[in-house]
C-alpha positions as CSV (number, residue, x, y, z in Angstrom):
1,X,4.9,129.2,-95.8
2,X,4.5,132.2,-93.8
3,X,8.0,134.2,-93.3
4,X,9.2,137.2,-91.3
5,X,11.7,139.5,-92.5
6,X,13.3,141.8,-90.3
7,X,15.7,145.0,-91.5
8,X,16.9,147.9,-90.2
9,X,19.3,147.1,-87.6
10,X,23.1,148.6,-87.3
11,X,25.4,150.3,-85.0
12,X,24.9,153.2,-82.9
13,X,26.1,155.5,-80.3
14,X,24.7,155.3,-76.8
15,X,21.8,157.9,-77.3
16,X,20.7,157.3,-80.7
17,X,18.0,156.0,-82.5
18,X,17.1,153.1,-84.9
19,X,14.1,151.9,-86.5
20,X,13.5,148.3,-86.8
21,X,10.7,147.0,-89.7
22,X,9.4,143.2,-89.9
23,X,7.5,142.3,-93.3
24,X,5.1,139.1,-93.0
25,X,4.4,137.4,-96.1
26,X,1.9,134.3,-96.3
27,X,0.4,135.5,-92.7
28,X,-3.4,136.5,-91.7
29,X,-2.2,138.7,-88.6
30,X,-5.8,139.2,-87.8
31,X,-6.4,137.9,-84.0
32,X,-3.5,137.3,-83.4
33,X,0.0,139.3,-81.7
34,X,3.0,140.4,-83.3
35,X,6.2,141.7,-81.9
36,X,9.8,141.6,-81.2
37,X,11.9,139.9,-78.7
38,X,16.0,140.1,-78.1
39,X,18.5,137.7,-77.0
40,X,22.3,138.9,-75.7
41,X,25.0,136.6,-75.8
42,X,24.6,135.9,-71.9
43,X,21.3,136.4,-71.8
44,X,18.0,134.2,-72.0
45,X,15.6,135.9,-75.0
46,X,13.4,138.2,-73.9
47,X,10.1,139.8,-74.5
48,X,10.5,143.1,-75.5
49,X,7.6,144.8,-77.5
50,X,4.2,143.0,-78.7
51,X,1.2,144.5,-80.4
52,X,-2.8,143.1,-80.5
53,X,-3.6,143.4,-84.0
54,X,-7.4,143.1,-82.9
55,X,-7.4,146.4,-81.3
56,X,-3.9,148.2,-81.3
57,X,-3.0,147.5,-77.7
58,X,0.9,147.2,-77.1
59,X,3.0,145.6,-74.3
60,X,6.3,146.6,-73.3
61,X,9.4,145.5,-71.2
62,X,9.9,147.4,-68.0
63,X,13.5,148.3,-69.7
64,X,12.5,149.7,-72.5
65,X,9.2,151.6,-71.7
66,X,9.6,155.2,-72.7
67,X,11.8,154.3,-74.9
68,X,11.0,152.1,-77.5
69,X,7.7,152.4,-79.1
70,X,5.8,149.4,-81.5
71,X,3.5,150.3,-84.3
72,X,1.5,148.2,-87.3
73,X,2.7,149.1,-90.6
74,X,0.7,148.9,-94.0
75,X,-2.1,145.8,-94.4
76,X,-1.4,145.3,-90.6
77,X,1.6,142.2,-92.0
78,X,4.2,144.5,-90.9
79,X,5.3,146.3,-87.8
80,X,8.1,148.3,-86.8
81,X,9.7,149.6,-83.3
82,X,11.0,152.7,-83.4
83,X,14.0,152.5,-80.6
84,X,15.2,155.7,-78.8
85,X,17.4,156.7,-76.2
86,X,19.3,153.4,-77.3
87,X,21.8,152.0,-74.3
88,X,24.2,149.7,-74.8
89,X,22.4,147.3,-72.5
90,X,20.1,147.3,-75.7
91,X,22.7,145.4,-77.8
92,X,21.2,142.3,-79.2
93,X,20.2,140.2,-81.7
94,X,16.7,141.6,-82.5
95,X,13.9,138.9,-83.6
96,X,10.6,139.6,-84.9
97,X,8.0,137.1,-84.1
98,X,4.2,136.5,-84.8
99,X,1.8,134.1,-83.1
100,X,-1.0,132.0,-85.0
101,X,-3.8,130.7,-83.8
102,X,-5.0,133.6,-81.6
103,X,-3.6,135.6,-78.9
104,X,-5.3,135.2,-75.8
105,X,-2.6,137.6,-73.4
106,X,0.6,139.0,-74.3
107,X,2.4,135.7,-72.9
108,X,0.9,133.7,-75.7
109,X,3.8,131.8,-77.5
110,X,4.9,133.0,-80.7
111,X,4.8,130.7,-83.8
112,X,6.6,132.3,-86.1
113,X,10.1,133.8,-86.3
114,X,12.1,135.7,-87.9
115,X,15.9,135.2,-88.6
116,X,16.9,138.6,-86.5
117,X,18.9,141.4,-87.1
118,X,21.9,142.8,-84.8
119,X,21.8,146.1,-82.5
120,X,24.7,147.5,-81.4
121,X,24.7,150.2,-79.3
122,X,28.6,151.3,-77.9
123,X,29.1,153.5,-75.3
């Protein structure tokens, strides 16, 4: 069965940096979108960072452009967003997730999901 492993999350100071790295096993990413999305406590899960693996193309959140930045790793399974300029509005349980079946726009619903991985940003 296809899984999504996500690492690389931890605590940090407003103004720092973490890397975040999702490892797909059992998965043809070809066609279709992978990417992340975040949920607060409070909060409904959001969208933050998704990348075509057809042609490279990325889409961001509003908050984080300029900030964050999403990138295929080796074999085009994996990806990882690099997160800068952290804020503690960025504090969230960090999900990787992967669609199957295609990717038609950005919006298409993911399929698969990782288990996430805390941020914690404190100011």
């Amino acid at each position: 069965q296809v899984q999504l492993v996500e690492s690389g999350g931890g605590s940090v100071q407003a103004g720092g940096s973490l890397s975040l790295s999702c490892a797909a096993s059992g998965y043809n990413s070809d066609g279709n979108c992978m990417g992340w999305f975040r949920e607060a406590p409070g909060t409904k899960r959001e969208r933050v960072a998704m990348i075509y693996t057809g042609n490279g193309n990325t889409d961001y959140a509003d908050s984080v452009k300029g900030r964050f930045t999403i990138s295929q790793d080796n074999g085009k399974n994996a990806v990882s967003l690099q997160m800068n300029s952290l804020k503690p509005e960025d504090t969230a349980s960090y999900y990787c997730a992967a669609t199957g079946g295609g990717c038609r726009t950005f919006s298409t619903p993911p399929k698969y999901w990782g288990q996430g991985t805390q941020v914690t940003v404190s100011s």
